[in-house]
N, C-alpha and C positions, 0 to 999 in steps of 0.2 A: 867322420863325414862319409867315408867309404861302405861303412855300414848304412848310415842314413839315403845311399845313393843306391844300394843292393835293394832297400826296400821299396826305393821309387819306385824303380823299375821294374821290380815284381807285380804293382798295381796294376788293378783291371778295372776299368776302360785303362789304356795307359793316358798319363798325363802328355798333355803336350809339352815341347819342350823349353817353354819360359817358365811354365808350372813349375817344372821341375828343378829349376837353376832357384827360384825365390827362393824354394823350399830349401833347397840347400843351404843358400846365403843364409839366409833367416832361422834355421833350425838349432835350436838352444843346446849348448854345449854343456858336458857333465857340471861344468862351473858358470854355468849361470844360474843366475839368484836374482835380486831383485829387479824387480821391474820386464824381468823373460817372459817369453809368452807362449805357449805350448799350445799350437794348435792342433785339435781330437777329431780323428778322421775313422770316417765308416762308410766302406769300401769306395776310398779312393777318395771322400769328397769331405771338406770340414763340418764340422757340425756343433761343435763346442771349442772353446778355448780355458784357459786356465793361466790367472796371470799372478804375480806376485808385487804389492806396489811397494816404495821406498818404505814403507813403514812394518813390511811383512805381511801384511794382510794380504789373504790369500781368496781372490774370486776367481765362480767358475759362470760360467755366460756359455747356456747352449741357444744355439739358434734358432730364432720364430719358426715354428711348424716342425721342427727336428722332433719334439715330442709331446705328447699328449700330456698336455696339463692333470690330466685325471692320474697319471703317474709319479705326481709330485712325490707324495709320501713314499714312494721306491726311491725315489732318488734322494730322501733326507736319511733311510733305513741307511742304506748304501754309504752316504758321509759319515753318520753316525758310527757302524761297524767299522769303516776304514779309519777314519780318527782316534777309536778308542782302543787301535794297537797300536805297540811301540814302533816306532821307526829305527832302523839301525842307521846312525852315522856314518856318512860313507868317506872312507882312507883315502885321500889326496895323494 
């Protein structure tokens, strides 16, 4: 948490500070798994989230106007390349 509070505070604009209490509360810890929700921030503001539901299924939801639909196909390239490496298990 102490890491995730070094970063708030590095942000520019700074957040205000309930922004930054949520964000703390709410910020998904190395052991969460289903149903956590990782919200994707670009500089400083969200823009995408990324959630995992009871069943594993994994969606990612970027927000209206965040990108040019004409970019689709970059961002299936992008899942595609990340998916088709291995992921290393991480030691508990």
């Amino acid at each position: 948490m102490i890491k995730r509070a070094v970063e708030l505070a590095a942000m520019t604009p700074r957040l205000p500070p309930k922004d930054v209490f949520d964000r703390l509360i709410k910020a998904p810890s190395p052991e969460a798994g289903k149903g956590a929700t990782i919200e994707v921030q670009v500089a400083g503001k969200p823009v995408a989230s990324v959630v995992a539901d009871a069943k594993g299924q994994i969606q990612v939801s970027v927000r209206a106007g965040v990108m040019d639909p004409t970019r689709l196909p970059d961002l299936a390239a992008l899942l595609e390349t990340f998916l088709s490496k291995k992921t290393p298990k991480r030691v508990s």
